[in-house]
C-alpha positions as CSV (number, residue, x, y, z in Angstrom):
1,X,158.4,-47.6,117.4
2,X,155.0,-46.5,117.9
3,X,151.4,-46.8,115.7
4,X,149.0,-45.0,115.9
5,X,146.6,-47.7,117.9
6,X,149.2,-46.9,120.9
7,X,149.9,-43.2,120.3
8,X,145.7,-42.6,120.5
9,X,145.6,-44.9,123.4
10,X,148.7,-43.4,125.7
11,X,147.0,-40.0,124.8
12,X,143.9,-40.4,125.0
13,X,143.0,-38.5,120.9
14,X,141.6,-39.8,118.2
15,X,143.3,-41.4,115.0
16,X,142.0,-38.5,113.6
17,X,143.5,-36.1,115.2
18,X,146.9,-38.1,114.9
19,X,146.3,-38.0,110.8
20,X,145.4,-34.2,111.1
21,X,148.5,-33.6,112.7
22,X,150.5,-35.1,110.1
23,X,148.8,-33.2,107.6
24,X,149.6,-29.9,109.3
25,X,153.0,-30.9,109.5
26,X,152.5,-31.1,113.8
27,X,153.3,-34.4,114.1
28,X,154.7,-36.8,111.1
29,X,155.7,-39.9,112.2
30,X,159.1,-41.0,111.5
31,X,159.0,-44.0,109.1
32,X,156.4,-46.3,107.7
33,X,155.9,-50.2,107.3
34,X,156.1,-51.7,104.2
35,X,152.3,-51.5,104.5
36,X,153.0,-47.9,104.1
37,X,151.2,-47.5,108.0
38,X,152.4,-44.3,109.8
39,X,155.0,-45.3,113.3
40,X,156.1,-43.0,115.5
41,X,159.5,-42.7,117.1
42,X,160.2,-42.0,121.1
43,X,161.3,-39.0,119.6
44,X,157.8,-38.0,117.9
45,X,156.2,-39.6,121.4
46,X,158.7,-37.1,123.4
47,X,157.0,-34.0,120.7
48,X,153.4,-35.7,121.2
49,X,153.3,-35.1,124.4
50,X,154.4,-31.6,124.7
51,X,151.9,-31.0,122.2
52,X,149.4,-32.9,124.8
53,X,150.7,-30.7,127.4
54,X,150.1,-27.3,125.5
55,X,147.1,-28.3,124.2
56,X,145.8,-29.1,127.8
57,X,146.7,-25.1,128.5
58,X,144.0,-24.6,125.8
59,X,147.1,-22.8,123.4
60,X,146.6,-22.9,119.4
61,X,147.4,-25.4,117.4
62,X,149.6,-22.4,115.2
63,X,151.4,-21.4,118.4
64,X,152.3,-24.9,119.8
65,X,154.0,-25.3,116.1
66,X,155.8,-22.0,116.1
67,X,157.0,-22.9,119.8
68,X,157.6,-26.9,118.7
69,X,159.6,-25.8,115.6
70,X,161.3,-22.4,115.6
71,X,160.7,-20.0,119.1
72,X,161.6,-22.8,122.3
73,X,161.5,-19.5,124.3
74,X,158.5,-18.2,123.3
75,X,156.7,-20.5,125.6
76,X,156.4,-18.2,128.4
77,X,155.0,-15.6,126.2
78,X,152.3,-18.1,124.9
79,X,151.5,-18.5,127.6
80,X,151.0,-15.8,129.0
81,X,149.0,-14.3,126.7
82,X,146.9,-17.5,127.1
83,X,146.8,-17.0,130.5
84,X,145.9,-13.7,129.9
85,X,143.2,-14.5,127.6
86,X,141.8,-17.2,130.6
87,X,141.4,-13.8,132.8
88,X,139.3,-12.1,130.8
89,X,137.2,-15.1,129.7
90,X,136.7,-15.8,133.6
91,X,135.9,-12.0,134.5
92,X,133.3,-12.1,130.9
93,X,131.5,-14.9,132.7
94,X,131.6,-13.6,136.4
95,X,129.6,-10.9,135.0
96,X,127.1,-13.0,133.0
97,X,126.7,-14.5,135.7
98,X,125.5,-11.4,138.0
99,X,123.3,-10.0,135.2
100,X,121.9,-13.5,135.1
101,X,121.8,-13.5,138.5
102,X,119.6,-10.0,138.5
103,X,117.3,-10.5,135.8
104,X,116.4,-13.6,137.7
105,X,115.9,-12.1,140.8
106,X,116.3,-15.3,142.9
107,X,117.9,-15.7,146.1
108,X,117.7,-19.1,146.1
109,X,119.3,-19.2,143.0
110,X,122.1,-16.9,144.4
111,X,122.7,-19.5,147.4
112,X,123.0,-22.5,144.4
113,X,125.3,-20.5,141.6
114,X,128.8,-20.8,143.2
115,X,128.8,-16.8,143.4
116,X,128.7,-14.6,146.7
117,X,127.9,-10.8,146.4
118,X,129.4,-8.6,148.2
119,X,126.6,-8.0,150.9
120,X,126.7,-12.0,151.2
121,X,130.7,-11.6,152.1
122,X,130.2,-9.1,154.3
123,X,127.6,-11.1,156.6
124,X,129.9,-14.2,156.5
125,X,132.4,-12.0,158.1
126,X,130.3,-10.3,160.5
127,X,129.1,-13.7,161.5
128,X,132.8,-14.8,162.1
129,X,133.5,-12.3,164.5
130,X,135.3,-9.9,161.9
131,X,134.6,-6.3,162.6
132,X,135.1,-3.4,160.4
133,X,139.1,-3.1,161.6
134,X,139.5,-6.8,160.9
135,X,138.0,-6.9,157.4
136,X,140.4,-3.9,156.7
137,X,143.4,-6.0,158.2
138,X,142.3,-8.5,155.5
139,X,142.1,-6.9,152.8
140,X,145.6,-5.5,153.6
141,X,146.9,-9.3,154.0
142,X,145.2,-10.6,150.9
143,X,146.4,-7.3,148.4
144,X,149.8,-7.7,150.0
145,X,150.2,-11.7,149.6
146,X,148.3,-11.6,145.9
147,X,147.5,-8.2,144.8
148,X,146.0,-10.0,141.4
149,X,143.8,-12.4,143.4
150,X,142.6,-10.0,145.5
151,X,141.5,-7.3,142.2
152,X,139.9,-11.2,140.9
153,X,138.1,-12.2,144.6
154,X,136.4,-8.2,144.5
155,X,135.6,-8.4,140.5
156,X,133.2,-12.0,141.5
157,X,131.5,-10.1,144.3
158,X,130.2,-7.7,142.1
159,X,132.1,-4.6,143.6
160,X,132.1,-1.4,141.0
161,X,135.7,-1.1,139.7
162,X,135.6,2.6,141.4
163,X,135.2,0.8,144.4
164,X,137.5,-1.6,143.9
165,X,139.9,0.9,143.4
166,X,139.4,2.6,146.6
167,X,140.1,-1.0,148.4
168,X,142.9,-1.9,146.9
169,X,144.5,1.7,147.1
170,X,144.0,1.6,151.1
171,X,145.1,-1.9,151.4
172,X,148.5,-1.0,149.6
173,X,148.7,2.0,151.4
174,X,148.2,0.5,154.7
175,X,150.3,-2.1,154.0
């Protein structure tokens, strides 16, 4: 049997979040003392950590009961509409990051921001010895090895969606 001094240690929450749990029916321990404090079972350990383990993939509270307690095989739809969810969050921010990016007008900001435009890519390239057939032969290899990857890697250079389009209709074409 567990309290919850070892359950907030082994997962690193707050007692807080232990008691909210309980009062959302997540997570009720299994007995009490005498002192009427809360212990846990291995059993509730066992459903505290797969609540740990959803939680870390950033899914709801509401879901990670409904999953926990009535639809074990709606996991992989949880998730991936969380996953889903994670795309467009990421894309939202690639492109406040480019209008950022352009108001501020700063190449030396460009160089620090963990972004690369697409004239930036091209010059890396060039500079590797890739010329214009080589690039095409990569693009080709990257949409046929991760087609979503490769729409993702065009999006953060800033490429127009027409144009992305266009490259990832000749890549699977020349494929």
């Amino acid at each position: 049997m567990y309290t919850i001094g070892q359950l907030v240690k082994r997962f690193g929450i707050s007692r807080s979040t232990l008691l909210y749990y309980d009062a959302i029916g997540l997570l009720s321990p299994s007995a009490r003392t005498e002192a009427n404090y809360r212990i846990y079972s291995e059993t509730d350990v066992e459903r505290m950590a797969k609540i740990a383990m959803y939680r870390s993939a950033g899914l709801p509270l509401e879901a990670i009961a409904n999953i926990l307690d009535h639809d074990k095989d709606g996991v992989q739809l949880a998730l991936a509409h969380r996953l889903d969810s994670i795309n467009r969050e990421i894309q939202s921010l690639r492109e406040q990051q480019m209008v950022i990016l352009q108001i501020m007008e700063s190449s030396d900001l460009e160089r620090h921001s963990r972004t690369l435009s697409k004239e930036t890519w091209v010059a890396i390239l060039r500079s590797a010895g890739l010329n214009d057939a080589a690039m095409r032969k990569w693009h080709i290899a990257f949409e046929r090895a991760s087609p979503e990857s490769h729409q993702d890697f065009l999006e953060s250079l800033g490429i127009a969606p027409a144009e992305i389009r266009t490259i990832r209709t000749w890549a699977r074409n020349d494929g």
